[in-house]
Structure formats: structure tokens, C-alpha cells
N, C-alpha and C positions, 0 to 999 in steps of 0.2 A: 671284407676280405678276412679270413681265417688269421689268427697271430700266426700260426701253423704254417701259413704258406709263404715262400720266398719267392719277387719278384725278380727278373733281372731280364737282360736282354741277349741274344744269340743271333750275328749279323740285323742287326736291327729289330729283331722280331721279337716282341713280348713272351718271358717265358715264366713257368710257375712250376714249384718244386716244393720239397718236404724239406724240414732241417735233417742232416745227414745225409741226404742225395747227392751225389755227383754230375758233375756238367753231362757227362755222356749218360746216367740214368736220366736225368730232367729233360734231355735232347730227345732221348728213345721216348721217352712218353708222350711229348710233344707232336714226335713227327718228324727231327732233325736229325738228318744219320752226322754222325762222325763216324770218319774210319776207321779200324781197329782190326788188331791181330792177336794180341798177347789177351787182348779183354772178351771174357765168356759170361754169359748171363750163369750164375751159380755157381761162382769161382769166386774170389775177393778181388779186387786191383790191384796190380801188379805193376804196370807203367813201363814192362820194358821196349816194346817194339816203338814207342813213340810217334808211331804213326796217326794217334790220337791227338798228337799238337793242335792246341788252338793258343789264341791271344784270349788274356784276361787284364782287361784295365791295360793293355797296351805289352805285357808279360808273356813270353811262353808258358804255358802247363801242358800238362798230359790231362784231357778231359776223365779218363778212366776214374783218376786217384782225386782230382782238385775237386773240392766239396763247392757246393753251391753259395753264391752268400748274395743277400738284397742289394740291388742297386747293378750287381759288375757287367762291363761288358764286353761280351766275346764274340770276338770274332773266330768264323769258320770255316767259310767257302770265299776264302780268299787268293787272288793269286800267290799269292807270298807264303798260303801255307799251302795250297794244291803241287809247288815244286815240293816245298819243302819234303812233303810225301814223295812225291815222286821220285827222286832223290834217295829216300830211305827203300822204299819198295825197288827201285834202281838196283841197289846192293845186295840187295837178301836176294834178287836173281842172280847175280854173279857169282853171290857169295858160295854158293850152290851148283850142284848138276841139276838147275830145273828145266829138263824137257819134257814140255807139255803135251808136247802130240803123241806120246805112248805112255805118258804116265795115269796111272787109273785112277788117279784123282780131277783128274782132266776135269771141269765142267762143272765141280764141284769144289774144286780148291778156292779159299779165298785169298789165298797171296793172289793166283789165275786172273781172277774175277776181278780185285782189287785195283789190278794193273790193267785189265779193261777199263774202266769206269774211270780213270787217272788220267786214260787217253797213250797208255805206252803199248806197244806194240813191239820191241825191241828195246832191250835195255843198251844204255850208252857208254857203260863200263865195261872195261877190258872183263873177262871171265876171267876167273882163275883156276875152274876147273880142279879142286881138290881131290888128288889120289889117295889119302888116306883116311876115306869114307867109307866104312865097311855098309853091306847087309847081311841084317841077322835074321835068318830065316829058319832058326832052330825050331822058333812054336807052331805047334802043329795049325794053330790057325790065324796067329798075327806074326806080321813081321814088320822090323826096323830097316828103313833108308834111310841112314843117318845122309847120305850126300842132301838127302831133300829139307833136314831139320832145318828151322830158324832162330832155335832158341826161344822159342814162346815160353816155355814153361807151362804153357796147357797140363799136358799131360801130366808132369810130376804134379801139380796145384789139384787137380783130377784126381790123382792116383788118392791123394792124403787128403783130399776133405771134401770127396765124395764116394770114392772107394773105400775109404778106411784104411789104407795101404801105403807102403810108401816102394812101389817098386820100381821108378826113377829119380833120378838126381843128377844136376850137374855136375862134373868131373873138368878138372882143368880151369885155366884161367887165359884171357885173350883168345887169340886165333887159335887155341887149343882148347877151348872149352867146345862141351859137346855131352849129350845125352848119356847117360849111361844106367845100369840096371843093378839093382839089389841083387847079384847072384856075382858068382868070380868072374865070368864071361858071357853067358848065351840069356837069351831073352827065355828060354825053353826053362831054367833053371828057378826063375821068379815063381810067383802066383799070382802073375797077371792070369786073368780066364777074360775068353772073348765077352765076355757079359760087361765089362769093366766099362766105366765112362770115361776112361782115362782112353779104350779106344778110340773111342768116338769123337773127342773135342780136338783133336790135331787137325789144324787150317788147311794144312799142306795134304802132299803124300807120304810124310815120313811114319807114319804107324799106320797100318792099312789090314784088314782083315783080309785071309787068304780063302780060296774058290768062290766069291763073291765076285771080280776083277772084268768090270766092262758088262757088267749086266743090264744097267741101263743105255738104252741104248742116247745117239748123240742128240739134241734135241728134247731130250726131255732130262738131262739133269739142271743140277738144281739152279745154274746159273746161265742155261743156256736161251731161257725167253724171258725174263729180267734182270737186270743188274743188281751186281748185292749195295745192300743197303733197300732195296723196293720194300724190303716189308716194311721195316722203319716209317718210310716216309709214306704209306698206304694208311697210316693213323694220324698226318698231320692235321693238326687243327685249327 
């Protein structure tokens, strides 16, 4: 065996990684989905959706951020963390106006898909239903639903260190934090361009390019004949 290489285990299962790897890089290479929302391959870790919880040595971490190390072992596909998700993913539906049956990210969202494969069908928290969610629909070819955002930070992470830009940012603090844009008010006003990868990495429907809306039809988006996490686990070894 390589000095190079770290052993350790993941629900029982023998697993091998690089020094500097994270529990959810070493997992994706394996074959082992962990859930995730906040975390994009070409982004850094981040750790906020925590959806990524696993046990290490008996510990919570966030798989995204916690580095790999010889010997530990983590647990993943446990009941104790299947609620615990469920639970978080529970709230970012409420937290929100997410109506899936007309939103055009339908089939392709991964909060959506997420919450299939969790086994929820109906979240068990009151809604709250937020009136002070605008849409900005000034650019001529993307627009913001901020009711849909979850706070990932995709997109401002996107914006600045793949775009080269910094045309979002956080505004606000607790139940008042919320997306907001490099211009005084309108998304129109940025230099966002639809070419951006800042479009492109939002889970949800909350940044969504305009005349494109329902072009695939039902049945063939991206999560509509396997569940997410399949490709992941299509490399297990």
C-alpha cells in the first residue's frame, strides 16, 4: 500500500483516499453517495446546508469540509442520520414557496429529487409561506426567485471562483438573510451574462434562465428515471 494512501471505513466498507481528500471526495470516488446541497464538484467546501452529516468516530461532521484520516469510522446510511436529513430538507421546504408541480426546475431540482430518495413526499412542517420574497426578472435572460433560494451560496462561490466576479452576496442576518446582487437593486444592473456558471450551479429554481422554461419534456429530465446520487454510486467498487 502507497504511504500516499489513507485507509479508513464508511458504514463498514473499506475505503481509500489521498491525503487532503475529504470524507465526501473519498465517498464519490468509491461509489458512496453522501447527500449534499451547498457542495458542487469545482467549488471549495462550504458546510452550510449540513445535509452532508455523517458520524466520524462516533462525532457529527459535515462530510464536504472534514478531511480524511487513517483508521476513522463513519457512519452514513444510518437511520439516525436518514431523519436527521430529512428533517433539514423538511425545513428548506417550508422555509420557502417550493411548488414543484409548475416550477421549471421540476425534475431537475435537487432539493426535488433529494426529498424523493429521503422517502418525503409532504413535508411535516407548518409552511410559512414568506410574503417578502421578491422576483427579479429585470435580465433579459435570467431571473431570481428569491421565494425558492436556500441559502447555498452556490452561486455567489460560482460567481467569484469561477466566474471571476463577484455578482452575489449575502445581505442580512437570521430570517432576513437572503441573496442579493452587486447593483443597488435589479439583477439587470450586474454583469451577470447567461454564459456564467454561477447560472448554472443553483440546486433549486431560484436562478433559472429565461425562454428555455419546460423544454424538456416530463420523463426525461434529469431526475426523472434515476435518483440523484445514481451516478455516484454507478462507480462503486
Amino acid at each position: 500500500m502507497s504511504e500516499n494512501t489513507i485507509t479508513f471505513e464508511i458504514d463498514g466498507v473499506e475505503v481509500q483516499g489521498a491525503p487532503g481528500q475529504t470524507i465526501m471526495q473519498a465517498a464519490d470516488a468509491a461509489g458512496i453517495y453522501i447527500p449534499r446541497l451547498c457542495a458542487f464538484e469545482g467549488l471549495p467546501p462550504y458546510g452550510s446546508c449540513r445535509v452532508c452529516t455523517v458520524k466520524v468516530n462516533g462525532r457529527f461532521q459535515s462530510a464536504c469540509t472534514q478531511p480524511i484520516a487513517e483508521g476513522v469510522i463513519v457512519e452514513n446510511d444510518t437511520e439516525e442520520l436518514l431523519e436527521f436529513r430529512r428533517n433539514l430538507v423538511d425545513m428548506l421546504f417550508v422555509e420557502g414557496n417550493h411548488f414543484c408541480m409548475f416550477c421549471e426546475k421540476s425534475g431537475n431540482c435537487e432539493l426535488q429529487a433529494l426529498a424523493y430518495r429521503l422517502g418525503i413526499t409532504a413535508p411535516k412542517y407548518p409552511y410559512m409561506f414568506p410574503a417578502d420574497r421578491n422576483v427579479d426578472a429585470s435580465h433579459k435572460d435570467i431571473f431570481i426567485d428569491h421565494n425558492r433560494c436556500i441559502l447555498c451560496a452556490r452561486c455567489i462561490r460560482a460567481s467569484q471562483d469561477l466566474d471571476g466576479k463577484n455578482v452575489f452576496q449575502f445581505v442580512g442576518r437570521g430570517p432576513e438573510k437572503r441573496i442579493a446582487v452587486n447593483a443597488r437593486a435589479r439583477l439587470v444592473d450586474t454583469d451577470l451574462d447567461v454564459t456564467d456558471r454561477a447560472v448554472d450551479v443553483c440546486p433549486v429554481g431560484a436562478i433559472l434562465r429565461k425562454h428555455v422554461g419546460y423544454a424538456t419534456p416530463v420523463g426525461e429530465r434529469k431526475y426523472d428515471s434515476a435518483p440523484i446520487g445514481s451516478d455516484i454510486e454507478a462507480h462503486k467498487q
